[in-house]
C-alpha positions in Angstrom: 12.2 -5.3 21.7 12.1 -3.3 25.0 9.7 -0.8 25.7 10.1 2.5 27.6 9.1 5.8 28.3 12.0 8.0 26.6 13.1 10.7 28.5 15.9 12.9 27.2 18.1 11.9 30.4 17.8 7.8 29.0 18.3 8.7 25.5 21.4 10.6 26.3 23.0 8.2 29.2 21.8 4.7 27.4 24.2 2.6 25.9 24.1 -0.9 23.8 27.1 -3.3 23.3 24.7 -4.7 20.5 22.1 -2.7 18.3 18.9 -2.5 20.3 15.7 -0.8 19.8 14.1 1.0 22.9 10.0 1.7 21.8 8.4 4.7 22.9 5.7 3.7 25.9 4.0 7.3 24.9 4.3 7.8 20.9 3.5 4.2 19.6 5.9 3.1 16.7 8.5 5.8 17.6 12.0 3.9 18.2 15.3 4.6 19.0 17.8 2.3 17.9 21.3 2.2 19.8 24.2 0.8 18.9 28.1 0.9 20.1 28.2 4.0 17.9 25.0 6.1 17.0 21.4 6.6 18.1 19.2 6.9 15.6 15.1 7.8 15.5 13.0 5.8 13.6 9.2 5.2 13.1 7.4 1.4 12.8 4.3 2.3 10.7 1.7 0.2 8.4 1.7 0.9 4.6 -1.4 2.9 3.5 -3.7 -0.4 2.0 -1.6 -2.8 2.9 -0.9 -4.9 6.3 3.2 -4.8 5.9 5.0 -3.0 8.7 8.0 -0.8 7.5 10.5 1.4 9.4 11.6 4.6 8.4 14.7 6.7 9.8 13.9 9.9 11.1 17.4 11.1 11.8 20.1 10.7 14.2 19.6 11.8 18.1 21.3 14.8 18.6 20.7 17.7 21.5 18.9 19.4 18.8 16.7 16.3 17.8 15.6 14.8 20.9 12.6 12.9 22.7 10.4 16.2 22.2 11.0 16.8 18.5 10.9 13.0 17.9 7.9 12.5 18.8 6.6 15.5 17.2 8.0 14.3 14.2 6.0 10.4 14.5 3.4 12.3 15.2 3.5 14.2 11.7 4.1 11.4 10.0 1.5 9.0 11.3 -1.0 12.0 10.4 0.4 11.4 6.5 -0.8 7.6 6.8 -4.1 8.4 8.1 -4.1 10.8 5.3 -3.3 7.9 3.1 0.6 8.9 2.1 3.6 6.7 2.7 6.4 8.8 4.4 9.4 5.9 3.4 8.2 6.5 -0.3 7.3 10.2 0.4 11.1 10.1 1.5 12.4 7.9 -1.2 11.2 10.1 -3.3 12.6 13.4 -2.3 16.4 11.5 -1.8 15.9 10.6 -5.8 14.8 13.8 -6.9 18.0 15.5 -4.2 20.9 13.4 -6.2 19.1 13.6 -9.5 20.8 17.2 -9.0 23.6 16.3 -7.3 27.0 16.7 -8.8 29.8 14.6 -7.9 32.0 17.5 -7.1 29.3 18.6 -4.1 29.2 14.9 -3.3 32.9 14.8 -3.2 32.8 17.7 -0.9 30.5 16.8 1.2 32.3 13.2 1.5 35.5 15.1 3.1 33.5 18.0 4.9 31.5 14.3 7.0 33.8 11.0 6.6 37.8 12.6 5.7 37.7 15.4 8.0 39.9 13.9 11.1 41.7 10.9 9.6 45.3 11.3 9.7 45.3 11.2 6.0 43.1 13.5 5.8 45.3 16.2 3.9 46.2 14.1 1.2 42.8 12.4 0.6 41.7 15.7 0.2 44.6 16.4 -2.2 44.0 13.6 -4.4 39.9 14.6 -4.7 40.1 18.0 -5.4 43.0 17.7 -7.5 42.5 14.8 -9.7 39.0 13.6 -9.1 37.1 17.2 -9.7 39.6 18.2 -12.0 37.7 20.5 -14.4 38.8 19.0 -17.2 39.4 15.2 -17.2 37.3 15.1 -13.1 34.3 14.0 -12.4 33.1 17.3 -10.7 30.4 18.0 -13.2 28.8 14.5 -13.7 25.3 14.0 -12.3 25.7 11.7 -9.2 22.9 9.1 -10.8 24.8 9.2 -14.2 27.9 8.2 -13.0 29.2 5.6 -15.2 32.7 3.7 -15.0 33.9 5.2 -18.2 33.9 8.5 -16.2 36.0 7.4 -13.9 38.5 5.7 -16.3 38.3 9.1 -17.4 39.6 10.8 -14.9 42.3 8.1 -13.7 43.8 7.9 -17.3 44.4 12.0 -16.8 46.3 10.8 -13.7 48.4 7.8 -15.0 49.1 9.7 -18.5 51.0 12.3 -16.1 53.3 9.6 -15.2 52.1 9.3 -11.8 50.4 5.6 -11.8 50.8 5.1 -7.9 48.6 8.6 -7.5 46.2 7.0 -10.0 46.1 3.7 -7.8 45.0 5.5 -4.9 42.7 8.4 -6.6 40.6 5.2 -7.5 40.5 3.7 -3.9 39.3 7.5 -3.1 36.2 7.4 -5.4 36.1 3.6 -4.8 35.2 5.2 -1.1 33.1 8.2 -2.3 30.6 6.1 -4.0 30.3 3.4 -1.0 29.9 5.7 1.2 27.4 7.1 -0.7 25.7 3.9 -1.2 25.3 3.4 2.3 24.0 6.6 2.6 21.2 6.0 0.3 22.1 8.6 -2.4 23.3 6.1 -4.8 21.5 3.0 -5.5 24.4 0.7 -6.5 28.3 1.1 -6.7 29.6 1.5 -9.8 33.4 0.7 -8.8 32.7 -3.1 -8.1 34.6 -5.3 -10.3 36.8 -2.5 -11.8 40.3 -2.8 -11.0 42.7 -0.8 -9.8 45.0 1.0 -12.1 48.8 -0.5 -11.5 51.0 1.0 -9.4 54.8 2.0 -9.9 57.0 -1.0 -9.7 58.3 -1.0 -5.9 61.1 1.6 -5.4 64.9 0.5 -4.5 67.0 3.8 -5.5 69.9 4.8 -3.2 71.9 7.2 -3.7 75.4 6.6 -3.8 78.3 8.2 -2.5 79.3 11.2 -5.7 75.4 11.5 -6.1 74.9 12.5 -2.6 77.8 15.0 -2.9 76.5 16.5 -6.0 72.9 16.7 -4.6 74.6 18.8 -1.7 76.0 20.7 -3.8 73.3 21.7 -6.1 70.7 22.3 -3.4 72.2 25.8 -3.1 71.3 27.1 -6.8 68.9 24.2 -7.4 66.2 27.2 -7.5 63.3 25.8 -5.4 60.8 27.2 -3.2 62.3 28.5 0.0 62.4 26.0 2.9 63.1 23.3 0.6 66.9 23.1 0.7 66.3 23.2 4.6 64.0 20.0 4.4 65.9 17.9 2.3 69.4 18.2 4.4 67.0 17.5 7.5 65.9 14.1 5.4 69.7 13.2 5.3 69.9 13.9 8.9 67.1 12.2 10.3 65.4 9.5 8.4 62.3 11.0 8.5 59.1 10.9 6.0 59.1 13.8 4.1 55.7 15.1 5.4 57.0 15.1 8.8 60.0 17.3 8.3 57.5 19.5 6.8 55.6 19.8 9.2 57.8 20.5 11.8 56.2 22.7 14.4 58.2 24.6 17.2 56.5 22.6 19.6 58.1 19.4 18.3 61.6 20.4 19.1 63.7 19.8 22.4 67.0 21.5 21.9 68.0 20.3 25.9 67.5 16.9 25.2 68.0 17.4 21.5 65.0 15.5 20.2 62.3 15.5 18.1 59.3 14.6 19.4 56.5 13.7 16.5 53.2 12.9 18.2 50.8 10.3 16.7 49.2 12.3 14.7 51.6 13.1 12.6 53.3 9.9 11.9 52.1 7.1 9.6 51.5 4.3 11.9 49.9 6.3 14.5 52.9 5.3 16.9 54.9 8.5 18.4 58.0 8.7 17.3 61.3 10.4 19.0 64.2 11.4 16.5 67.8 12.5 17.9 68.7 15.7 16.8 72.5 15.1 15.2 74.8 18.1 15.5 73.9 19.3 11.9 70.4 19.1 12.3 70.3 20.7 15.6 72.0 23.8 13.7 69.5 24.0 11.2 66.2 23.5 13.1 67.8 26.0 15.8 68.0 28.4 12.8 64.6 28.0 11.7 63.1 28.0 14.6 65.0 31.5 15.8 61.7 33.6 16.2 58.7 31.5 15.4 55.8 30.4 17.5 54.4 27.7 15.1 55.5 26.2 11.7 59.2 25.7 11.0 58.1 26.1 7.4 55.2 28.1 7.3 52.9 28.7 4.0 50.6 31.5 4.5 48.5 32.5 7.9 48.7 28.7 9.7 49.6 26.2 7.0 52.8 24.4 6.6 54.8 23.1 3.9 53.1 20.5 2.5 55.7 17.1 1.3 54.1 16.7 -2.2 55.0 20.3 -2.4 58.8 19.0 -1.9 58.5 16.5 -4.2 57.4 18.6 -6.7 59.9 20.9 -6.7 62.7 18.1 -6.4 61.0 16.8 -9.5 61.0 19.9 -11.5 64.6 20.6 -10.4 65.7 17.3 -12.0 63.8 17.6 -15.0 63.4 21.1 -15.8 59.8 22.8 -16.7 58.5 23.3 -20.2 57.0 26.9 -20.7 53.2 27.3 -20.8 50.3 29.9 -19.5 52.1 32.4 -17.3 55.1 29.9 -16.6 58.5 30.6 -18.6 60.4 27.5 -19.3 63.3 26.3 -16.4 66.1 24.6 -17.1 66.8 21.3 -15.3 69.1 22.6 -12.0 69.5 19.4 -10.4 72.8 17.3 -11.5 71.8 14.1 -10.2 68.2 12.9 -11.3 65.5 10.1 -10.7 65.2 10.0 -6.5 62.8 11.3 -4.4 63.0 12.8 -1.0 61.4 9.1 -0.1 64.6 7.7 -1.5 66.6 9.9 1.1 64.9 8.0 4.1 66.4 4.5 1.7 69.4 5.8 1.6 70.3 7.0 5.5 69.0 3.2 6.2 71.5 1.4 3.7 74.4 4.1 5.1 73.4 3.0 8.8 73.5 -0.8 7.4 76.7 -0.5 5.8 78.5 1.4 8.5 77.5 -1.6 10.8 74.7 -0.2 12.8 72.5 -3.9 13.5 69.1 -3.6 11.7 66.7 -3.9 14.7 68.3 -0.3 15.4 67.7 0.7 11.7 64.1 -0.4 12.3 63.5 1.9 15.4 65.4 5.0 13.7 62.8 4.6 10.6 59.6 4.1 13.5 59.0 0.3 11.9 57.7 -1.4 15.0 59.9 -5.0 14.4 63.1 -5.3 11.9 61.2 -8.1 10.5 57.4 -9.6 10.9 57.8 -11.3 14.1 55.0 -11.7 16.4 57.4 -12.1 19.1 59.7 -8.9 18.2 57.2 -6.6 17.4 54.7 -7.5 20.4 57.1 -8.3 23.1 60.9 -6.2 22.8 59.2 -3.0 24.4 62.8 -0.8 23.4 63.2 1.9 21.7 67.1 1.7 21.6 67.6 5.1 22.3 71.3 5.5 22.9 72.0 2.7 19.9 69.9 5.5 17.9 71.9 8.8 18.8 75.0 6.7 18.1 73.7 5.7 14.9 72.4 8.9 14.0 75.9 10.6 14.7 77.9 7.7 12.6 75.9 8.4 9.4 75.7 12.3 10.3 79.4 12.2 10.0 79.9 10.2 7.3 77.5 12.2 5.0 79.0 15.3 6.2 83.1 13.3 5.4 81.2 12.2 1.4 80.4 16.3 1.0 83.5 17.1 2.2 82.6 18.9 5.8 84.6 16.6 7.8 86.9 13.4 8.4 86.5 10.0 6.5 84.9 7.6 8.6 85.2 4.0 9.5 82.5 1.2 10.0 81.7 -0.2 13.1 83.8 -3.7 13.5 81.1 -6.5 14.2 
């Protein structure tokens, strides 16, 4: 265990490829521990009575908490063991009497405010919490953190899985499965609760494509369907480009290249983290040209700087297709969708069995949907740096047209001969 006189300039410029402990020369017992990711302060002490050496954390370095308050801190501390106090059980202490008040609603929030906040999937983490997880009637919000207790969360997940939506309750338990291991390693829970309990089962895997007179009446329902504005917009953008639903969305004006007719989605905003460029067909150069006519930001904007959010889609797609029962403040709403039982997800199915059928190869398929390989290959996926650019546009235009031939906008068109 090295020793050296900390000075703020070390503490800030050292580094460690493997946690290391660097003891104060000047405040014996005062540590700071480096590793590839944090600093953190921490005080070597002996137990009032006892000869047993223990550590306790201070904090984390920070240019608030630095050599000067560190030290001032061991200092206040080693003045409690000469006084005959423990500060690890001193601090033990004042964490258990902290959660013993703690709800799991201000642990949730502070879970996303610390660990969610900059994920990618971030937004809908957050989603599934707040909506299902401190639901206010069948959440957790208002449990004590240390009563927590499996049938609580059963509790809540049954809520989820009774509403039909058993992949939502899968992953609202992988959520809280997080929450309290987090918390575990955080020190304000003493044990998880989640381990051994399963996950609840997910939907059976989806395969729905929509066929040729479905995707004709679905064209020409959107119309009158009666959904929330921008929604009629996003789904013939789905048809058009084989995006995810989240990322036609969330289509910002700074996404779009009408001279090269592309859209550009950066990292961020695609699932696999890999930036992904989509041709802009005729159609759906007409319609994001339209939406974009005047706008600085959102193409589908929801109040000062949000965006359209794609569960917000879905739910409206669902509601179109199955109608709304009345209840508090809602009257009830006919179903307004003809064809019923696909999701916009089932769009982005569909374009790739049109593109398969009309004889565009599947390793183009696989770039149009941003899959890294057609298939699992080491070889394909790691080594065939192409993104099959002008087999895309071509591909894009064939099943642009033939959609637009099924809803009876243009000419019938023919399959690519092998």
């Amino acid at each position: 265990m090295p020793k050296e006189k900390l000075t703020d300039r070390f503490v800030a410029t050292v580094k460690a490829e493997a946690q290391t402990d660097y003891f104060d020369t000047l405040e014996p017992g005062l540590a700071l521990r480096v590793s590839p990711t944090r600093k953190t302060w921490s005080l070597m002490y002996t137990r009032p009575g006892s000869r047993q050496r223990v550590r306790v954390t201070l904090g984390e370095y920070s240019e608030e908490f630095g050599v000067g308050k560190a030290r001032k801190r061991a200092r206040e501390m080693k003045a409690d063991v000469a006084d005959g106090k423990d500060p690890k059980t001193v601090k033990e202490a004042a964490a258990a009497a902290a959660a013993s008040a703690l709800t799991m609603s201000e642990l949730v929030e502070d879970y996303i405010a610390r660990r969610v906040v900059g994920l990618r999937s971030a937004d809908e983490v957050t989603r599934r919490l707040r909506r299902n997880i401190l639901d206010p009637v069948h959440g957790l919000g208002a449990v004590l953190v240390p009563n927590l207790h499996r049938r609580d969360i059963v509790k809540a997940l049954d809520a989820v899985e009774d509403r039909g939506a058993k992949t939502e309750a899968s992953r609202c338990f992988e959520d809280v499965r997080a929450v309290v291991r987090w918390a575990v390693g955080r020190g304000v829970i003493d044990r998880d609760v989640t381990f051994g309990m399963k996950a609840p089962q997910r939907n059976n895997v989806r395969d729905r494509v929509l066929n040729a007179a479905e995707i004709k009446n679905v064209f020409e329902a959107l119309p009158t369907a009666g959904m929330r504005d921008g929604v009629e917009d996003v789904v013939r953008l789905l048809f058009e480009t084989a995006c995810r639903v989240s990322e036609i969305a969330a289509i910002h004006v700074r996404e779009l290249d009408f001279v090269g007719d592309m859209i550009c989605l950066p990292p961020d905003r695609v699932k696999n983290g890999l930036a992904h460029e989509v041709p802009m067909t005729g159609t759906a150069k007409a319609i994001l040209k339209r939406l974009a006519e005047g706008k600085k930001g959102y193409l589908f904007p929801v109040g000062e700087d949000g965006c359209l959010r794609g569960d917000v889609v879905a739910n409206e797609l669902a509601k179109a297709q199955k109608g709304t029962e009345a209840g508090k403040g809602r009257r009830q709403r006919d179903a307004t969708m003809p064809v019923a039982g696909w999701t916009a997800h089932d769009v982005r199915r569909t374009w790739a069995t049109l593109a398969s059928k009309l004889g565009v190869p599947p390793h183009v398929i696989a770039a149009s949907l941003n899959h890294q390989s057609v298939n699992s290959s080491v070889t394909f996926a790691h080594y065939v740096r192409n993104d099959f650019m002008p087999e895309r546009r071509e591909a894009h235009k064939l099943v642009s047209a033939h959609i637009a031939g099924i809803v009876g906008q243009g000419a019938k068109v023919l399959p690519l001969k092998a």
